[in-house]
C-alpha positions as CSV (number, residue, x, y, z in Angstrom):
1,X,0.0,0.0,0.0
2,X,1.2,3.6,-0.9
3,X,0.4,6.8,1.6
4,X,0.7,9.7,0.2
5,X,2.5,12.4,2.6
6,X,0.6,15.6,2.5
7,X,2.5,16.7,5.6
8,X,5.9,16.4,4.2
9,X,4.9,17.7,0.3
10,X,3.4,21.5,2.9
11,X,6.9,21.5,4.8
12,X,8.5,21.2,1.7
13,X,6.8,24.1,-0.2
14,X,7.3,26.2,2.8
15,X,10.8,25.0,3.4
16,X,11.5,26.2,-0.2
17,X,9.1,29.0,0.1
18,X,11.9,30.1,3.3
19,X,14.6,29.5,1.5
20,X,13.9,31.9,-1.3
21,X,13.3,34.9,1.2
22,X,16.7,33.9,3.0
23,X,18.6,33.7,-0.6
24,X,16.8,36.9,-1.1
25,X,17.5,38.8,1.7
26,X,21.2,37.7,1.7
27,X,21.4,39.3,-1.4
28,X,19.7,42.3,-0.7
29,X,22.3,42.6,2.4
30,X,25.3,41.9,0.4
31,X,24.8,44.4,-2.6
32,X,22.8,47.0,-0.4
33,X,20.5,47.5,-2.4
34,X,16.6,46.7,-2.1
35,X,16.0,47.0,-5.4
36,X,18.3,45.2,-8.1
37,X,16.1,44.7,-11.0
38,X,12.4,45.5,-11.5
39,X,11.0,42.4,-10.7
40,X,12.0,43.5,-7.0
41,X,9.7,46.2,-7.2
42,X,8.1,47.8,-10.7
43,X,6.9,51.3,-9.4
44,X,10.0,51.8,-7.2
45,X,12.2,50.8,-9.7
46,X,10.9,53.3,-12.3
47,X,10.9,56.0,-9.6
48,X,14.8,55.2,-8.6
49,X,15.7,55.4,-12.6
50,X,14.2,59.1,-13.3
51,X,16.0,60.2,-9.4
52,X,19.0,58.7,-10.6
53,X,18.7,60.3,-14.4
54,X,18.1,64.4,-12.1
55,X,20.9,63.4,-10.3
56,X,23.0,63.1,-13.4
57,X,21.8,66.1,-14.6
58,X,21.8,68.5,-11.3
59,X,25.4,66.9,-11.1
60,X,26.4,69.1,-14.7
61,X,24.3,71.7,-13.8
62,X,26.6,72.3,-10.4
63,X,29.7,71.7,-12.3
64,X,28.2,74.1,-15.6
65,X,27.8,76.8,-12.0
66,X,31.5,76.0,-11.2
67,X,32.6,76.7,-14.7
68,X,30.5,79.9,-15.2
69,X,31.8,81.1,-11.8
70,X,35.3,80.7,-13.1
71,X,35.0,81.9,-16.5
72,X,33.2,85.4,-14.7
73,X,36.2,85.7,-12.3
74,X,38.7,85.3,-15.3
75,X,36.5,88.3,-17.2
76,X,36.4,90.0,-13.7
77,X,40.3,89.8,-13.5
78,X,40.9,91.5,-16.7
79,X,38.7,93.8,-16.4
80,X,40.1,95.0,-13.1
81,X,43.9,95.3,-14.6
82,X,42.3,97.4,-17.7
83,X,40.9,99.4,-14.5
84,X,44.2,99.6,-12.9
85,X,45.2,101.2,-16.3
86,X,42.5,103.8,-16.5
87,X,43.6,104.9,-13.2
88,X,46.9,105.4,-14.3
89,X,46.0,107.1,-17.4
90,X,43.5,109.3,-15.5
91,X,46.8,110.3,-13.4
92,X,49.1,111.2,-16.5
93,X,45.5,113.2,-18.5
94,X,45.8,115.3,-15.4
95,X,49.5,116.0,-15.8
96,X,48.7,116.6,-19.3
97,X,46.2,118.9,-19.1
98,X,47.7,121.5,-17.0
99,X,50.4,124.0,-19.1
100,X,53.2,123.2,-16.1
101,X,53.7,120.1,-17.3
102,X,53.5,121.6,-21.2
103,X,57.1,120.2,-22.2
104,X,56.3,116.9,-20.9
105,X,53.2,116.1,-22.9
106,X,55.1,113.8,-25.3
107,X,56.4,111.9,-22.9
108,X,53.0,111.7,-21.1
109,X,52.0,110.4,-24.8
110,X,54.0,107.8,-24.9
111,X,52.9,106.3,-21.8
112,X,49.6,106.8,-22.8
113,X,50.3,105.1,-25.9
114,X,51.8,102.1,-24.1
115,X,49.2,101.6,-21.6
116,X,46.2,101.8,-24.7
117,X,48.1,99.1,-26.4
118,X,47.9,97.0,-23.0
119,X,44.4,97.6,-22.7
120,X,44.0,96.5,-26.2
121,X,45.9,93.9,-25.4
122,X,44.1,92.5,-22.3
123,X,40.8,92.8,-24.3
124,X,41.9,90.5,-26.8
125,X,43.7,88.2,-24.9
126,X,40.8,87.4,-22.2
127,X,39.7,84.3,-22.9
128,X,37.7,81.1,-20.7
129,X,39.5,78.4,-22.9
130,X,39.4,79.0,-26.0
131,X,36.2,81.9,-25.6
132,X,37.2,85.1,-25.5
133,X,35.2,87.1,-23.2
134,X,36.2,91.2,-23.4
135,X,36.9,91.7,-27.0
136,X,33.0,91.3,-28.4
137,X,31.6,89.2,-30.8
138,X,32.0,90.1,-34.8
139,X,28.9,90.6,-36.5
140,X,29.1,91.2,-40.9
141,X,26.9,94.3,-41.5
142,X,27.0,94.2,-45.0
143,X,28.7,94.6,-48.6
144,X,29.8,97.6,-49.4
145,X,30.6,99.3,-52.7
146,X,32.9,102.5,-53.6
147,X,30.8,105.9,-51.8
148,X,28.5,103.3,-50.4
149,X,26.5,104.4,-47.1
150,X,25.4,101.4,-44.5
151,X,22.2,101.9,-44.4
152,X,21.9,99.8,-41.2
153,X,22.3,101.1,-37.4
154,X,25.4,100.2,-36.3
155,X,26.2,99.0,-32.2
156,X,28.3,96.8,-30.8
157,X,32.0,95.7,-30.0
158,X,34.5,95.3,-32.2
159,X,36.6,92.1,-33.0
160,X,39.5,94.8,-31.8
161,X,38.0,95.2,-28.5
162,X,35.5,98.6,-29.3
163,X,32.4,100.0,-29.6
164,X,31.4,100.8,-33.0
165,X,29.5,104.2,-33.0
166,X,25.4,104.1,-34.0
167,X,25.0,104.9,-37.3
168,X,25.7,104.5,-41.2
169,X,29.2,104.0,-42.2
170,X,30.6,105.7,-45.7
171,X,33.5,104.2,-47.5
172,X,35.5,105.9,-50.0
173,X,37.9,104.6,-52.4
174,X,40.8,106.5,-53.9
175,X,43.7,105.3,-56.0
176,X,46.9,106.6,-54.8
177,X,50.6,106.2,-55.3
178,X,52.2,102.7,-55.5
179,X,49.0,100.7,-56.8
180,X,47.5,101.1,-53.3
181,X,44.0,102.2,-52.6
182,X,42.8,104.7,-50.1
183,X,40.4,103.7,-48.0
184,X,38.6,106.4,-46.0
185,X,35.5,105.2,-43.5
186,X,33.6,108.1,-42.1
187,X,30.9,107.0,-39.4
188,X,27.4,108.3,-39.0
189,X,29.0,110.9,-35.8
190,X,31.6,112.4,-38.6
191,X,34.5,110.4,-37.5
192,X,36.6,109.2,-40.1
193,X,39.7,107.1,-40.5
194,X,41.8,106.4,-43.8
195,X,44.4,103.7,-44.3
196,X,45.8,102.8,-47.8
197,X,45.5,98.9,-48.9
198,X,47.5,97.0,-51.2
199,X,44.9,94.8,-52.9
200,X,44.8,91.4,-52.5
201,X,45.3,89.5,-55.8
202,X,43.9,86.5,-54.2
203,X,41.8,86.0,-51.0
204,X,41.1,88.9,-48.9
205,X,42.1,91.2,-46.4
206,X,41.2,92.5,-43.3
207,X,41.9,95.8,-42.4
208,X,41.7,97.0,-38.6
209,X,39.9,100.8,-38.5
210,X,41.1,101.0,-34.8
211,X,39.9,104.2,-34.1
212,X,36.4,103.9,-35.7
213,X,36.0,100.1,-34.0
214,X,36.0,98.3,-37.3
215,X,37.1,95.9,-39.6
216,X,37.1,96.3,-43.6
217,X,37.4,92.8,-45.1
218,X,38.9,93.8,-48.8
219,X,38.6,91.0,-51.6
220,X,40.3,91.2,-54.7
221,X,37.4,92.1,-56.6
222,X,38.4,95.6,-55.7
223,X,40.5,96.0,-58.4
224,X,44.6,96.7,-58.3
225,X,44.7,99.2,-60.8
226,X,45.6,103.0,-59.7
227,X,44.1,104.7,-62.3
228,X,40.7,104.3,-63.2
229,X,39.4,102.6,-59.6
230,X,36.5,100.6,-59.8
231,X,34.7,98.5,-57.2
232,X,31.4,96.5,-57.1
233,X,28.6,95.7,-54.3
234,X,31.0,92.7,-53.5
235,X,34.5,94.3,-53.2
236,X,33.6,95.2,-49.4
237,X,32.6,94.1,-46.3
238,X,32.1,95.7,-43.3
239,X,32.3,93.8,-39.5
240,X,31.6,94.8,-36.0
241,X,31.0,93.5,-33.4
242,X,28.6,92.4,-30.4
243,X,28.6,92.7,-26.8
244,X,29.6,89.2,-26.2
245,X,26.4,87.2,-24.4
246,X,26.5,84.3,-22.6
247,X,23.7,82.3,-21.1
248,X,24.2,78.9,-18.1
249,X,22.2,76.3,-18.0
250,X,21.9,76.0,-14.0
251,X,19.3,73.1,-13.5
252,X,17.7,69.9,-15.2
253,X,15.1,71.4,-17.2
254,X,15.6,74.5,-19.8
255,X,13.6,77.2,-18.9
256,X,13.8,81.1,-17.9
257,X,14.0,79.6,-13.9
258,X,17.3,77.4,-15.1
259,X,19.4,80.0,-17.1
260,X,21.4,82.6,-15.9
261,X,22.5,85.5,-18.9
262,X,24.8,88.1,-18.7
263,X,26.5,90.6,-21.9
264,X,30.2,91.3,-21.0
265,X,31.1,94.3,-23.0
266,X,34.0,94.6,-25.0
267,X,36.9,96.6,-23.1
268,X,38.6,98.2,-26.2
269,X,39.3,101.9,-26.0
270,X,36.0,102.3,-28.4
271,X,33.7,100.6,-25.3
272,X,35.1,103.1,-22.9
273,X,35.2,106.1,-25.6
274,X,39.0,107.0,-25.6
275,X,39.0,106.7,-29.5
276,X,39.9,109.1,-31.7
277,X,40.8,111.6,-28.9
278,X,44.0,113.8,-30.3
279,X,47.4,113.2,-29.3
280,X,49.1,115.4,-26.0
281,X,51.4,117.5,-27.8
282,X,53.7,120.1,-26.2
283,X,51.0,123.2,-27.9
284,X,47.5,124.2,-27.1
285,X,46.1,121.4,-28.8
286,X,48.1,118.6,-26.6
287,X,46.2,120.5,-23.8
288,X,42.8,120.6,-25.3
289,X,43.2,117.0,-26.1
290,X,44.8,115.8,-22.3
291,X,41.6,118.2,-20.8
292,X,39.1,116.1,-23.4
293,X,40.9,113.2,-22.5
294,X,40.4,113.6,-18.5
295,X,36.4,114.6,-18.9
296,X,35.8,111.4,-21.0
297,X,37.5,109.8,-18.2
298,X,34.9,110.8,-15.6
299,X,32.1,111.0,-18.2
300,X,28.8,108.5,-17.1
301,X,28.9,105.5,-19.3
302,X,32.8,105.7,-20.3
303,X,35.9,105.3,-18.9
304,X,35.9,104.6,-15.2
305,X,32.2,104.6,-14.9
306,X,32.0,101.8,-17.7
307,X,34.2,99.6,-16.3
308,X,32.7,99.9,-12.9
309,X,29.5,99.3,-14.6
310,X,30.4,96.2,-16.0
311,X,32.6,94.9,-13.2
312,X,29.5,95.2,-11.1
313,X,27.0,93.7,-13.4
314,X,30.0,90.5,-13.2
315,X,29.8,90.6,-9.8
316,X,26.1,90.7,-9.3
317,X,25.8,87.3,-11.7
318,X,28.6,85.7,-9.9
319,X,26.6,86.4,-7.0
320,X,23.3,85.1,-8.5
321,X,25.1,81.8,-9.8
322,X,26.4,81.0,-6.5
323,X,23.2,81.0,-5.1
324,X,21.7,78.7,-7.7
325,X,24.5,76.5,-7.2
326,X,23.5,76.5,-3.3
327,X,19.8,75.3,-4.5
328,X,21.2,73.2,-7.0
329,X,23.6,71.3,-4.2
330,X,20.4,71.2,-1.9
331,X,18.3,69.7,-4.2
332,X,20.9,67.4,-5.7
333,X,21.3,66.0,-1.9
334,X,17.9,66.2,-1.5
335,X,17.2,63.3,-4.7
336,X,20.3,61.2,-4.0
337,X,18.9,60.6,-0.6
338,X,15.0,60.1,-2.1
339,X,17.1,57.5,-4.7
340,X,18.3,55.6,-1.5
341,X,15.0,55.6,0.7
342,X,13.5,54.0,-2.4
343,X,16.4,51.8,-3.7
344,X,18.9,50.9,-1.3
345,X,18.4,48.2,1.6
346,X,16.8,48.7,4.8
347,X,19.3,46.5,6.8
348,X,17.3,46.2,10.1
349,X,14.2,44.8,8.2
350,X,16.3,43.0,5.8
351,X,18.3,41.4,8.4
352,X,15.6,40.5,10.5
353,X,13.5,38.6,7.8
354,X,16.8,36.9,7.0
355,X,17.0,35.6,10.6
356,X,13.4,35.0,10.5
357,X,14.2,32.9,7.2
358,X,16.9,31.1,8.6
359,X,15.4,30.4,11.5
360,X,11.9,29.0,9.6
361,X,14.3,27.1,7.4
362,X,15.8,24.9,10.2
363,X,12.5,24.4,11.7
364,X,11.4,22.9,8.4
365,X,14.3,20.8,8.2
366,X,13.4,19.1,11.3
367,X,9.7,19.0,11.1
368,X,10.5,17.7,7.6
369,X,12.8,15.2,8.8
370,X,10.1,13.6,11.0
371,X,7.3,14.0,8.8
372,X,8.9,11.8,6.5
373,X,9.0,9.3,8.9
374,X,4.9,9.1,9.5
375,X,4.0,6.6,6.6
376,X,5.9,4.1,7.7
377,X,5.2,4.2,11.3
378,X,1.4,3.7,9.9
379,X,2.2,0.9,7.8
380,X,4.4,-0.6,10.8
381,X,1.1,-0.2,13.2
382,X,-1.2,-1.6,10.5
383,X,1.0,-5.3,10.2
């Protein structure tokens, strides 16, 4: 006769039963983590993924803060030694513009000269990288053709470090002596500026109108010949520049809340109007210029005022990034530890259903052990 053993077949589904939430809780304790793949838990899986995915992107956003902060200061640095050198210059303009110090104007020139070029030189050369921050963006205006106007308004920063003056710009073409061509630019204030240009035979040419804030890209379609100068729509064009804009993504979604913008403008002597100001000779004229010189200087909007203008408006969004890096640190804490509450282990319940397992799973051994035994202690009591 054959019994079946209901008994033993229950201790064996609940001995496997235990050993399935011991081998699972074992693992759970070993690798930390509650959740290892989404069979653990659908919903809380998919919840852990998109924490984990604003992590990784309030993680960039903190380090795109870092960066912006750093690229500000190195904008905020040159802009403080081009301010060191207006100081100095607003110290020689006063020499210069008093008559004691008449025979010393030319050397006062020189100096002036010198510290221009460096502040030229410091516009050009800021850069974040490879980004150039103080020198302005180039914009193209337009083609130009011989005693052509712009008809376009013209404002911005040159790719020399200036700011072009408002208005239409006039070039005239001359032939003159050597197979060179006269250039003359005259801005919509009445400035003008003349360089002569060798032609390009092939290619083009860019030539620098510093004292005007632009640049005159020549082809060869202008022609080489002296006499007889002819130039079409296409022989010219005309670039200025931008302020230079920049714009930091500072959180995980792109909107006006996430992005931080500031304009940097350029830091050429046309941005803080010491173009085209005359030269400090030893006459009357020197002195006029040095006394214009000193009152553009102090004037709202140029010189000192400008810079501190713009240092301040660097300061202010260094100030404003560094707070949105505080709520961007917060907040990044903030998900990492909503990513653990969901995912990672709970070791005091883990570890107590694993000793509750273990525990069940020896129990079930033994019970098993004897209820194995219960057949043929019937069939013994049944001879």
């Amino acid at each position: 006769m054959e019994l079946t053993n209901i008994l033993s077949a229950t201790t064996q589904r609940y001995l496997g039963k235990n050993n399935a939430i011991m081998a699972n809780e074992a693992t759970n304790l070993v690798s930390t983590k509650r959740i290892s793949k989404a069979a653990d838990d659908a919903a809380g899986s998919a919840i852990a993924t998109k924490l984990n995915v604003k992590a990784a992107s309030l993680s960039k956003a903190i380090d795109n803060a870092d960066q912006a902060i750093a690229m500000l200061q190195t904008a905020e640095s040159g802009m403080s030694t081009i301010a060191d050198a207006l100081t100095r210059l607003k110290e020689i303009a006063t020499q210069a513009a008093s008559d004691n110090n008449s025979t010393d104007r030319t050397k006062l020139q020189t100096e002036r000269a010198r510290l221009e070029l460096s502040i030229t030189n410091i516009a050009n050369s800021t850069k974040y990288g490879a980004t150039a921050l103080l020198d302005g963006g180039g914009a193209t205006v337009g083609a130009l053709g011989a005693d052509l106007s712009v008809a376009n308004g013209i404002n911005g920063i040159t790719a020399g470090g200036g700011s072009a003056t408002a208005g239409a710009y006039t070039v005239d073409i001359a032939a003159v002596a050597g197979g060179k061509s006269a250039l003359t630019v005259t801005d919509g204030s009445g400035n003008a500026q003349t360089i002569n240009v060798t032609v390009p035979t092939a290619g083009s040419l860019d030539v620098s109108f510093a004292t005007l804030g632009i640049t005159v890209n020549v082809n060869s379609q202008l022609g080489s010949t002296a006499v007889d100068h002819t130039v079409d729509d296409a022989g010219f064009t005309v670039t200025v520049g931008a302020d230079r804009s920049f714009t930091f993504q500072l959180g995980d979604v792109s909107n006006t809340y996430n992005h931080v913008d500031i304009t940097i403008g350029g830091m050429g002597l046309v941005s803080l109007g010491l173009n085209g100001i005359g030269d400090w000779t030893d006459d009357e004229a020197g002195r006029t210029a040095a006394q214009t010189y000193l009152n553009t200087l102090n004037e709202d909007g140029k010189g000192i005022d400008y810079i501190n203008t713009k240092k301040a408006d660097v300061g202010a969004v260094q100030n404003q990034i560094t707070n949105q890096k505080k709520k961007l640190t917060d907040e990044l804490e903030n998900t990492i530890t909503a990513k653990k509450t969901i995912e990672d282990t709970k070791y005091e319940e883990s570890f107590s259903n694993f000793i509750q397992a273990q525990i069940a799973v020896k129990v079930d051994i033994t019970v098993l052990a004897q209820v194995n035994q219960l057949p043929q202690e019937i069939l013994n009591m049944m001879k």
